[in-house]
PDB file of N, CA, C and O in Angstrom:
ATOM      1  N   UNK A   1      -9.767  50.481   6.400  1.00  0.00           N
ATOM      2  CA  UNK A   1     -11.178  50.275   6.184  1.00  0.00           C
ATOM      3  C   UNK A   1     -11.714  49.195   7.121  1.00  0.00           C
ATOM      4  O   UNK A   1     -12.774  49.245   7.745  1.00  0.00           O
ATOM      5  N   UNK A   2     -10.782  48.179   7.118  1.00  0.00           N
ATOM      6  CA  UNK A   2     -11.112  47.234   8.033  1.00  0.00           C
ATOM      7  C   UNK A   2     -10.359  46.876   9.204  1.00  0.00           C
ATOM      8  O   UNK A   2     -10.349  45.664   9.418  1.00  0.00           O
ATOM      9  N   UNK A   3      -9.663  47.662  10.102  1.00  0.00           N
ATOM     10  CA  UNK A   3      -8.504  47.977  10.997  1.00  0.00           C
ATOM     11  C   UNK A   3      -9.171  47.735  11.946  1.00  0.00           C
ATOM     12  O   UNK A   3      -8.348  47.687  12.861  1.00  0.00           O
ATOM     13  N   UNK A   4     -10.582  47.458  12.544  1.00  0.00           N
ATOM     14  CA  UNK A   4     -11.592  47.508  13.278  1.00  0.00           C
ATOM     15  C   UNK A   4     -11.755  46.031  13.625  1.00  0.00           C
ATOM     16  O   UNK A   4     -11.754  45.794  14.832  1.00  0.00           O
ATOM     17  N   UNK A   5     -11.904  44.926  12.746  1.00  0.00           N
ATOM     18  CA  UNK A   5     -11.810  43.931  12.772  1.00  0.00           C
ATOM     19  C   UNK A   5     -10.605  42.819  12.841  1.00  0.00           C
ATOM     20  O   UNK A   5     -10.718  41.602  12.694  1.00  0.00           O
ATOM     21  N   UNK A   6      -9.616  43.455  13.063  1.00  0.00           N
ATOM     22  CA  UNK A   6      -8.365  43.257  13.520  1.00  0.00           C
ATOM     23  C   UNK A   6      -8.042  42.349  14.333  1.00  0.00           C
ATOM     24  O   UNK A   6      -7.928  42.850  15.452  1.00  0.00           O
ATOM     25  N   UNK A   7      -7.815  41.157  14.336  1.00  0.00           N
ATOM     26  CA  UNK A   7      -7.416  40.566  15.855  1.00  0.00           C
ATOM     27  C   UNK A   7      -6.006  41.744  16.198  1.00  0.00           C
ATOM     28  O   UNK A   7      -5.444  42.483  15.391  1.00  0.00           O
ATOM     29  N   UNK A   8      -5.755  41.582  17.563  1.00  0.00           N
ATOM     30  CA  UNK A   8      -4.446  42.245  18.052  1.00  0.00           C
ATOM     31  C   UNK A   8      -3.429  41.677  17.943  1.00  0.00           C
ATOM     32  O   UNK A   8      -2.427  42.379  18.079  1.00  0.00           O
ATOM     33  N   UNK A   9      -3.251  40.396  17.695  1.00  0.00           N
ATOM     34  CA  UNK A   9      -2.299  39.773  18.196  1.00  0.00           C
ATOM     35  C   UNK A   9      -1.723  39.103  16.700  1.00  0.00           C
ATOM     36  O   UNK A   9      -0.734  38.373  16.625  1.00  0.00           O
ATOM     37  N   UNK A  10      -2.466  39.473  15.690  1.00  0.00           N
ATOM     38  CA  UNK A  10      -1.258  39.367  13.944  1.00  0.00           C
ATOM     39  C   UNK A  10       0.045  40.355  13.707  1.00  0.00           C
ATOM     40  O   UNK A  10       0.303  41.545  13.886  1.00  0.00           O
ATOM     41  N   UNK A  11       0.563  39.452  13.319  1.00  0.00           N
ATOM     42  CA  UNK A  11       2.186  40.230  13.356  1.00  0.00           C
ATOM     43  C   UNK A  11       1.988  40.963  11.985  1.00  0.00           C
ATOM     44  O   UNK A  11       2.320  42.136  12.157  1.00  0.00           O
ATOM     45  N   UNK A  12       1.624  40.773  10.829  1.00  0.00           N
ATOM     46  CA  UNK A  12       1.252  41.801  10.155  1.00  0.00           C
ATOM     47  C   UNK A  12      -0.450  42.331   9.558  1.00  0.00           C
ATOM     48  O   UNK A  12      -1.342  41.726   8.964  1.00  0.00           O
ATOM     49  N   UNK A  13      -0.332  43.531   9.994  1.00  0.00           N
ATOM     50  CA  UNK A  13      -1.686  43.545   9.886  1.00  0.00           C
ATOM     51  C   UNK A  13      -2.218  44.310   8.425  1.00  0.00           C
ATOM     52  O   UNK A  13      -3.357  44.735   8.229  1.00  0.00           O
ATOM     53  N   UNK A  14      -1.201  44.351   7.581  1.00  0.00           N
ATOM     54  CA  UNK A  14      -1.634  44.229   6.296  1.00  0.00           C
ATOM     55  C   UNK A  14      -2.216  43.298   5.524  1.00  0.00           C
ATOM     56  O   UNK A  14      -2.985  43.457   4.576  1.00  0.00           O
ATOM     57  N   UNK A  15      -1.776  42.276   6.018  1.00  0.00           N
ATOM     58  CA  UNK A  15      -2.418  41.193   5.609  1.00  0.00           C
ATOM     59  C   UNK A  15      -3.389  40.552   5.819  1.00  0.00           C
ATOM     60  O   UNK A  15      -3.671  39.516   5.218  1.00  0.00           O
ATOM     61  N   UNK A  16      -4.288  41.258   7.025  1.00  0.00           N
ATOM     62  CA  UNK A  16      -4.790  40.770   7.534  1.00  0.00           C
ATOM     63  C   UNK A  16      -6.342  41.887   6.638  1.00  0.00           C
ATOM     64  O   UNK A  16      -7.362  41.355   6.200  1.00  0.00           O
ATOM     65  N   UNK A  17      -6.124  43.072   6.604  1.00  0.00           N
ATOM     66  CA  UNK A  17      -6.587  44.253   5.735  1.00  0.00           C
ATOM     67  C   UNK A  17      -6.560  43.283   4.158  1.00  0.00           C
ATOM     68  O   UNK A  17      -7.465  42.892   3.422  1.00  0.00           O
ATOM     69  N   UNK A  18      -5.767  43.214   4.132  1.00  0.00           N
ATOM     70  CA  UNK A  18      -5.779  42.903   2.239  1.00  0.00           C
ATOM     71  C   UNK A  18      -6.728  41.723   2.293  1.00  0.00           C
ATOM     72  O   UNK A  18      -7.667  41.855   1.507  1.00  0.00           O
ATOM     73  N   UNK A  19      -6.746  40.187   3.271  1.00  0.00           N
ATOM     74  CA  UNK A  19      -7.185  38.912   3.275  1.00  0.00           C
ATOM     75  C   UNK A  19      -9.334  39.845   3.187  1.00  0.00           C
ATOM     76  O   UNK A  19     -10.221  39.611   2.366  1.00  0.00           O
ATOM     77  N   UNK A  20      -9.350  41.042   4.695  1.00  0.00           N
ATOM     78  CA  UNK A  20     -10.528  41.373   4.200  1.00  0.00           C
ATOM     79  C   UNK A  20     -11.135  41.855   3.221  1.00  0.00           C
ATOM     80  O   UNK A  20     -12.323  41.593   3.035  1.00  0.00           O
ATOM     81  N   UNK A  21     -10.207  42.914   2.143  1.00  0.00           N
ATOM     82  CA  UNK A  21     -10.764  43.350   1.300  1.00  0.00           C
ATOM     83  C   UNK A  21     -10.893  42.406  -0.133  1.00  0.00           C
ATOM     84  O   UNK A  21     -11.627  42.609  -1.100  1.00  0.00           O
ATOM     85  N   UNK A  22     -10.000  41.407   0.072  1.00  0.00           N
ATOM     86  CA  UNK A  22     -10.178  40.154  -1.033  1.00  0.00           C
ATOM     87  C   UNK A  22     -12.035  39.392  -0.562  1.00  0.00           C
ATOM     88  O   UNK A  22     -12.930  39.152  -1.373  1.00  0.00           O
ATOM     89  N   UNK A  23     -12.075  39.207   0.805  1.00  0.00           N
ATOM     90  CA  UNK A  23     -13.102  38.580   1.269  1.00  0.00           C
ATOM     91  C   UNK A  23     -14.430  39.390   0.766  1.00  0.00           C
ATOM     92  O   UNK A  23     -15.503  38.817   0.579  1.00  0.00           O
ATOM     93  N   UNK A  24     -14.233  40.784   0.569  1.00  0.00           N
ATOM     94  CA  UNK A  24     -15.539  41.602   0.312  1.00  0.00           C
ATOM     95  C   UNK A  24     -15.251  41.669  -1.218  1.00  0.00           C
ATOM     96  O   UNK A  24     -16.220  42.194  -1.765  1.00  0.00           O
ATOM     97  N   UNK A  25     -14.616  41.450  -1.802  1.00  0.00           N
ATOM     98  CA  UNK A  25     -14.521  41.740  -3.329  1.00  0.00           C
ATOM     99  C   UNK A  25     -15.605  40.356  -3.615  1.00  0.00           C
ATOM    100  O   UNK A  25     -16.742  40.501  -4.064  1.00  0.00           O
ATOM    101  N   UNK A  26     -14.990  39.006  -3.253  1.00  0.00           N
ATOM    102  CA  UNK A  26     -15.578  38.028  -3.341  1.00  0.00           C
ATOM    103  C   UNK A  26     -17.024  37.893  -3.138  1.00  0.00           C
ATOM    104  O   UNK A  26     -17.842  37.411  -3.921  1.00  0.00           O
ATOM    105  N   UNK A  27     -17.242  38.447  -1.833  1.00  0.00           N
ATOM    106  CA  UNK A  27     -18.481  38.707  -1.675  1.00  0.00           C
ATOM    107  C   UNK A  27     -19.387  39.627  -2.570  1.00  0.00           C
ATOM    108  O   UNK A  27     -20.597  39.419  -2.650  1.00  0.00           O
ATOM    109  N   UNK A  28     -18.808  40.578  -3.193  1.00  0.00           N
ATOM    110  CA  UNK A  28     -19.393  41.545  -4.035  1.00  0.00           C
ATOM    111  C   UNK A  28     -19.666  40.602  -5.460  1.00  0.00           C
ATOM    112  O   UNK A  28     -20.640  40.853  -6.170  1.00  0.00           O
ATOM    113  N   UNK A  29     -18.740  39.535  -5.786  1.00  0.00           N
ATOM    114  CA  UNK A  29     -18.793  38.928  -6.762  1.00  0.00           C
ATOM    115  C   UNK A  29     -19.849  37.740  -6.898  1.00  0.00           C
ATOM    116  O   UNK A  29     -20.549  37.635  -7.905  1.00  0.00           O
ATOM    117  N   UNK A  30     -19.907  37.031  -6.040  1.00  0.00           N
ATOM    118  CA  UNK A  30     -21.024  36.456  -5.660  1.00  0.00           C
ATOM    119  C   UNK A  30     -22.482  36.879  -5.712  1.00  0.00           C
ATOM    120  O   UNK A  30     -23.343  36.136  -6.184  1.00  0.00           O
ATOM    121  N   UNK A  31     -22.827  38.441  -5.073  1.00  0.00           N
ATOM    122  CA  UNK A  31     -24.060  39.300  -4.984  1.00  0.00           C
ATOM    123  C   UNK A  31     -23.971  39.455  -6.811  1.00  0.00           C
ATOM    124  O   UNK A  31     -25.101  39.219  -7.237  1.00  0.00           O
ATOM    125  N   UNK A  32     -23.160  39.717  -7.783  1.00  0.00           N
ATOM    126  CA  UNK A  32     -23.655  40.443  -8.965  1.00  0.00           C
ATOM    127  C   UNK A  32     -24.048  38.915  -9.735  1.00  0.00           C
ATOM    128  O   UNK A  32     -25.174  38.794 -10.218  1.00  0.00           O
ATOM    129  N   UNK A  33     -22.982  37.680  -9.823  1.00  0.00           N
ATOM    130  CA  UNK A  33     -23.616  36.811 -10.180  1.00  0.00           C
ATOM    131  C   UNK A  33     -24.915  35.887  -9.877  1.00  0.00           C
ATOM    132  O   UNK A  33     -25.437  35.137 -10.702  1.00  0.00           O
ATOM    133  N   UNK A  34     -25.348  36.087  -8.509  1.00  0.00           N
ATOM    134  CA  UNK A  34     -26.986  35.979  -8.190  1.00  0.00           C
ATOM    135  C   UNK A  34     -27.447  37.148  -8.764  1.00  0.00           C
ATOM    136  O   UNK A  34     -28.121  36.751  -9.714  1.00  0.00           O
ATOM    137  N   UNK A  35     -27.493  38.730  -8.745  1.00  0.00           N
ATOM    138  CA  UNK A  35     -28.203  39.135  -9.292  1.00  0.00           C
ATOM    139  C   UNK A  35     -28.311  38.959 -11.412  1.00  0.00           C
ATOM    140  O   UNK A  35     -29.285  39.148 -12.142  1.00  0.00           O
ATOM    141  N   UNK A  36     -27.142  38.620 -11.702  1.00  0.00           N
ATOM    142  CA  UNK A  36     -27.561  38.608 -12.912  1.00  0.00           C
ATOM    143  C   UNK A  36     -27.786  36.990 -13.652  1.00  0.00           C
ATOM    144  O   UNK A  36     -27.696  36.700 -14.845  1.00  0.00           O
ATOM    145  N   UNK A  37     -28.072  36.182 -12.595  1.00  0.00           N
ATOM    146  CA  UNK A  37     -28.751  34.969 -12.704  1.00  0.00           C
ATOM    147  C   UNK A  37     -30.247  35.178 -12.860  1.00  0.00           C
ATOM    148  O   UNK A  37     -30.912  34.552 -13.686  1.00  0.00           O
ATOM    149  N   UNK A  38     -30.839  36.256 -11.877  1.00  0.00           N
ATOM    150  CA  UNK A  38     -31.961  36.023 -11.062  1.00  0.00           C
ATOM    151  C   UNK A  38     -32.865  37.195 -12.576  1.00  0.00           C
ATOM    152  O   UNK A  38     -33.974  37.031 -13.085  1.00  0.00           O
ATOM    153  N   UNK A  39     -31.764  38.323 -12.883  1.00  0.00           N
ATOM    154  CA  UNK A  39     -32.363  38.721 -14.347  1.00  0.00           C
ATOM    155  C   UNK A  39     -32.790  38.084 -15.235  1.00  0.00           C
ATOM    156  O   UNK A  39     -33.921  38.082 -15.722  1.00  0.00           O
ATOM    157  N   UNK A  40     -31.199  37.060 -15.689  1.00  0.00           N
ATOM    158  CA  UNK A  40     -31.742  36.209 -16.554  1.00  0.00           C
ATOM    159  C   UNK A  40     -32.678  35.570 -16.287  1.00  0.00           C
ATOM    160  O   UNK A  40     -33.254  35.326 -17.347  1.00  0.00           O
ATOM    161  N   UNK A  41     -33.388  34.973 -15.155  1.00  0.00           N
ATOM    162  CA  UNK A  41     -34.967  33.848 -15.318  1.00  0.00           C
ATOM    163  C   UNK A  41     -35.651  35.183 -15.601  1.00  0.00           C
ATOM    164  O   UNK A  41     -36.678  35.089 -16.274  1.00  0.00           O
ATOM    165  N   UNK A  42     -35.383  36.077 -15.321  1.00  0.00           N
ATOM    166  CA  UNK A  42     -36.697  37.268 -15.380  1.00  0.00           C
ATOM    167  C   UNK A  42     -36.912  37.107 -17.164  1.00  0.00           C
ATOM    168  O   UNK A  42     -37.864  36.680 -17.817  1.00  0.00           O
ATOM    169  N   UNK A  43     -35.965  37.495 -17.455  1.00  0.00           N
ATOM    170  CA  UNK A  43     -35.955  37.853 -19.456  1.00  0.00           C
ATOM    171  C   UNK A  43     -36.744  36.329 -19.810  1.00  0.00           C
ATOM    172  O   UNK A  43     -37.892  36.263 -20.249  1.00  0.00           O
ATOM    173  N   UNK A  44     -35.813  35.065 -19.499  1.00  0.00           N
ATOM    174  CA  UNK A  44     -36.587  34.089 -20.230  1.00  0.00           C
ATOM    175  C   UNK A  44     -38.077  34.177 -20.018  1.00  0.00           C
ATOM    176  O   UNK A  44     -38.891  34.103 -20.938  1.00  0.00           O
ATOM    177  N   UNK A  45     -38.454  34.377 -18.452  1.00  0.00           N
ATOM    178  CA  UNK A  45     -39.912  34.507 -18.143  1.00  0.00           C
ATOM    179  C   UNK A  45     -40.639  35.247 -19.361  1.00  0.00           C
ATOM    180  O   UNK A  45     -41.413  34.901 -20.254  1.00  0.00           O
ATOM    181  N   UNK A  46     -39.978  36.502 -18.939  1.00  0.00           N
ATOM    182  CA  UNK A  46     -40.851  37.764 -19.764  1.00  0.00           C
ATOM    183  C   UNK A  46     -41.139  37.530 -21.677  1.00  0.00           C
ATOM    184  O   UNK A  46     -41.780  38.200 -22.488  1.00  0.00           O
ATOM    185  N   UNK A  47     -40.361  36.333 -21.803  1.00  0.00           N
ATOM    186  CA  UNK A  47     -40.035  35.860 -23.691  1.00  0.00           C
ATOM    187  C   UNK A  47     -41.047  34.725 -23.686  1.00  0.00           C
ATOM    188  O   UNK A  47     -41.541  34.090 -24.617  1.00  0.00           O
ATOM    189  N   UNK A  48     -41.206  34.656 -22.419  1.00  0.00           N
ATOM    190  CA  UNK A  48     -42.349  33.212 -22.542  1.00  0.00           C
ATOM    191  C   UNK A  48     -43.633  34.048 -22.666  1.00  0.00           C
ATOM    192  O   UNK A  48     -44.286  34.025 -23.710  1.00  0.00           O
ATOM    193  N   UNK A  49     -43.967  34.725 -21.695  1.00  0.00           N
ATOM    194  CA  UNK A  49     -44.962  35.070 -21.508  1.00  0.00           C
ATOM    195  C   UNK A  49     -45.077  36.160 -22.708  1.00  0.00           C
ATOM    196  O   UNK A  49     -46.273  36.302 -22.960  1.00  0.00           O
ATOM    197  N   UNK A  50     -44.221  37.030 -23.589  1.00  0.00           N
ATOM    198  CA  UNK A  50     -44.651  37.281 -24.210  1.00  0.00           C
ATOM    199  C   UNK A  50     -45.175  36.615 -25.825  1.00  0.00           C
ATOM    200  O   UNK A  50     -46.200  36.944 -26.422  1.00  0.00           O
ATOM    201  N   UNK A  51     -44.359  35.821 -26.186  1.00  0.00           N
ATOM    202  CA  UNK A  51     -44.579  34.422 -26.826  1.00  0.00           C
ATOM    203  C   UNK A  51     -46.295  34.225 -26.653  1.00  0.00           C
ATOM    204  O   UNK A  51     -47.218  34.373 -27.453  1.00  0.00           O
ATOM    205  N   UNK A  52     -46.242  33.816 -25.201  1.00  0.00           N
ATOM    206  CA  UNK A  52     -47.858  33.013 -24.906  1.00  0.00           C
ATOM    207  C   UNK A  52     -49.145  34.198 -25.462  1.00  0.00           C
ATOM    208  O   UNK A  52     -50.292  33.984 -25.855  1.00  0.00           O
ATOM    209  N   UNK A  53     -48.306  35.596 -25.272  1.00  0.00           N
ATOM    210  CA  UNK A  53     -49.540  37.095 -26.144  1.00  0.00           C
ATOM    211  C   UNK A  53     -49.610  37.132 -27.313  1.00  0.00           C
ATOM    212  O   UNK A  53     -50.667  37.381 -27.893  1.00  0.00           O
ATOM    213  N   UNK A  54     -48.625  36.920 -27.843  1.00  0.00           N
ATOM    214  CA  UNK A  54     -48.646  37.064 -28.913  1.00  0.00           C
ATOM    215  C   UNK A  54     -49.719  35.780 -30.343  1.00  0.00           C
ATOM    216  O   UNK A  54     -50.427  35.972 -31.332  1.00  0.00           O
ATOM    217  N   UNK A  55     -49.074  34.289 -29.385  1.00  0.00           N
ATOM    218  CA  UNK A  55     -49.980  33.687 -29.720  1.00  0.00           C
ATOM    219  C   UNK A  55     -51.420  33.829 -29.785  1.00  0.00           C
ATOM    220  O   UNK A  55     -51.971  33.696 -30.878  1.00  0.00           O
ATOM    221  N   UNK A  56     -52.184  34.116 -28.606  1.00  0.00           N
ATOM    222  CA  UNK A  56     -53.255  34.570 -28.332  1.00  0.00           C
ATOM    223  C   UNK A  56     -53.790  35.627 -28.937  1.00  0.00           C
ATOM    224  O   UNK A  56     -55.020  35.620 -28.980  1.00  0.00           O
ATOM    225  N   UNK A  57     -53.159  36.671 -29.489  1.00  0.00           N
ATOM    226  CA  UNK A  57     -53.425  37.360 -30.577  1.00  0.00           C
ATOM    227  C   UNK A  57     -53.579  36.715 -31.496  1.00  0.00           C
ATOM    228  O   UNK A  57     -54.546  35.979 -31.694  1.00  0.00           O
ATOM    229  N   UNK A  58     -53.116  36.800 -31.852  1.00  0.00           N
ATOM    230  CA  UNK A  58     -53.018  36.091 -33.228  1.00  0.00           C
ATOM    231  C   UNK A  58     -54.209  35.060 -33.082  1.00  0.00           C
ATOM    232  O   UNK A  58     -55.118  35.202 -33.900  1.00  0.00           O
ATOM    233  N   UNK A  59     -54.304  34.280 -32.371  1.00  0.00           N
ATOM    234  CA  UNK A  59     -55.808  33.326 -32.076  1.00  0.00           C
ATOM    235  C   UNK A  59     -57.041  34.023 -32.118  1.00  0.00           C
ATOM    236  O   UNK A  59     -58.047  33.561 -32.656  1.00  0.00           O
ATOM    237  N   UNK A  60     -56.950  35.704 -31.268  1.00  0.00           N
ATOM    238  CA  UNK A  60     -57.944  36.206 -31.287  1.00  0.00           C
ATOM    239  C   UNK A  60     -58.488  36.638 -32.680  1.00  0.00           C
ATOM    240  O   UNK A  60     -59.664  36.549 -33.033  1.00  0.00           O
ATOM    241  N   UNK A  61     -57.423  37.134 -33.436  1.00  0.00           N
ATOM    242  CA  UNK A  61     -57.414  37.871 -34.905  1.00  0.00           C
ATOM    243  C   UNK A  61     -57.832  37.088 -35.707  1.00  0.00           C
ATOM    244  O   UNK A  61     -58.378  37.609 -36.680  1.00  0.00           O
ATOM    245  N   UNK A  62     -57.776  35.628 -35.677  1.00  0.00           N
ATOM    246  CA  UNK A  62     -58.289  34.698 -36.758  1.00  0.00           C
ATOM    247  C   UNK A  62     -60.117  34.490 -36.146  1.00  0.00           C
ATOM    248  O   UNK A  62     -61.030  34.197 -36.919  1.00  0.00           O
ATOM    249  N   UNK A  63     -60.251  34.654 -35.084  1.00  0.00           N
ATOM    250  CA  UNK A  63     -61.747  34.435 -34.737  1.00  0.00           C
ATOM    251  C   UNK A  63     -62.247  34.760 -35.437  1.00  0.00           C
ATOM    252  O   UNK A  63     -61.654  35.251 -36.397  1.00  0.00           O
ATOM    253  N   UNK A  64     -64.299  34.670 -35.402  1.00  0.00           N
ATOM    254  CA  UNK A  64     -64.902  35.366 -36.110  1.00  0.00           C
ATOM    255  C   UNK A  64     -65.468  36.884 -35.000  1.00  0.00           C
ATOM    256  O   UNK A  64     -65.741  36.670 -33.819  1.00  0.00           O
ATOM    257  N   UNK A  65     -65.569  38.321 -35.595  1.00  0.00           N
ATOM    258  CA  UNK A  65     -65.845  38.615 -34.508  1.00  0.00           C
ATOM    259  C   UNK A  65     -67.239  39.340 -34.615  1.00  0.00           C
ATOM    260  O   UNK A  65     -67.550  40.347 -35.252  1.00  0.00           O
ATOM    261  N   UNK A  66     -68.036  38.461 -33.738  1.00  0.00           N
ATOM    262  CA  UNK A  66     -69.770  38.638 -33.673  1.00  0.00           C
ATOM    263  C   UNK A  66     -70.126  39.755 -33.313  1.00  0.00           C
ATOM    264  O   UNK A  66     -71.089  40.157 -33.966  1.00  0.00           O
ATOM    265  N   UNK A  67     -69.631  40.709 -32.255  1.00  0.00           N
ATOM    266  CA  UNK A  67     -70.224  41.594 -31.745  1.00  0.00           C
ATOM    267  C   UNK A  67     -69.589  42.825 -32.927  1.00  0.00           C
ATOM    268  O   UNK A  67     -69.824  43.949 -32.485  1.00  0.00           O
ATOM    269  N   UNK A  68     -69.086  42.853 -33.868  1.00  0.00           N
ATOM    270  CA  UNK A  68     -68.653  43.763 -34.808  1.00  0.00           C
ATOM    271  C   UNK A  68     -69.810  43.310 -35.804  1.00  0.00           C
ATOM    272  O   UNK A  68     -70.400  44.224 -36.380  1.00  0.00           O
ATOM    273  N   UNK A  69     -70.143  42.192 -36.032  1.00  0.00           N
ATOM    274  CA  UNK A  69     -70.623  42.037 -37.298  1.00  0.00           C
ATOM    275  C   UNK A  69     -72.413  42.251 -36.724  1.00  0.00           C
ATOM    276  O   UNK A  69     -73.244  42.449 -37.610  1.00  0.00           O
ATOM    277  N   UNK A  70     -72.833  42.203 -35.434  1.00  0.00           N
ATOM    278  CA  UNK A  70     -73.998  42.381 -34.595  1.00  0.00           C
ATOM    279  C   UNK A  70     -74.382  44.037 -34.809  1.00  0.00           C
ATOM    280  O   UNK A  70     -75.248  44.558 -35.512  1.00  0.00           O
ATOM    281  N   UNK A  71     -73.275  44.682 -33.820  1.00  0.00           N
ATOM    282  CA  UNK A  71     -73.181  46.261 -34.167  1.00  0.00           C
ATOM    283  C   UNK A  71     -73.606  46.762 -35.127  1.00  0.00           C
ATOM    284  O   UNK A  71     -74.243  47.798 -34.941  1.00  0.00           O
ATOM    285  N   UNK A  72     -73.489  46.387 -36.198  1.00  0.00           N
ATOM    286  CA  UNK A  72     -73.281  47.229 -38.020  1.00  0.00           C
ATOM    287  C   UNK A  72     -74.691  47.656 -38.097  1.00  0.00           C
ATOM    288  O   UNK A  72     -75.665  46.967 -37.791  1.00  0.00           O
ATOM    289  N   UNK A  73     -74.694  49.070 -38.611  1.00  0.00           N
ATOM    290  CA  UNK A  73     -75.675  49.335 -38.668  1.00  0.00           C
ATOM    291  C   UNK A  73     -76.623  48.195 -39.888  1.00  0.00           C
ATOM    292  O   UNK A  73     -76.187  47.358 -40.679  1.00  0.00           O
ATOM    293  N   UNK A  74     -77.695  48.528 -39.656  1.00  0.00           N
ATOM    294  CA  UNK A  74     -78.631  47.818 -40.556  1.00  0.00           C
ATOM    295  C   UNK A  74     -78.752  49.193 -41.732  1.00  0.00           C
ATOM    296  O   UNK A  74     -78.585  50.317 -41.257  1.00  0.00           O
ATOM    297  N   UNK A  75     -79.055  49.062 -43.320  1.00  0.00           N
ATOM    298  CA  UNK A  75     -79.610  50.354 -44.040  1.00  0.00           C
ATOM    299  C   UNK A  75     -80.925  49.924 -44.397  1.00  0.00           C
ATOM    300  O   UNK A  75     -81.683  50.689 -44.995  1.00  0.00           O
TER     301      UNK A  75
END
């Protein structure tokens, strides 16, 4: 897979194959723990901000609300 990147001049070049595919595992391991760092701020974000709606509901729902009580028909 990686026979390409080879110096010529290692006396075994299995090892030299295995040292790369340890190097890309690592690397692969690195990419999933940034990506599932970068989720997690997403979720806390998204718990805040839904938190901050929910409040606001709830703020809105206790108002009084004028343009309902304006609307009503008159008899």
């Amino acid at each position: 897979m990686f026979e390409y990147l080879m110096p010529r001049s290692l006396a075994h070049p299995q090892e030299a194959i295995e040292y790369l595919v340890l190097h890309q595992t690592a690397q692969d391991f690195r990419l999933e723990v940034e990506h599932r760092a970068r989720l997690e701020a997403y979720y806390q974000w998204y718990d805040q901000i839904a938190q901050a709606h929910r409040q606001e509901l709830a703020r809105m729902q206790r108002e009084l609300n004028l343009r309902a009580w304006f609307s009503r028909p008159h008899p």
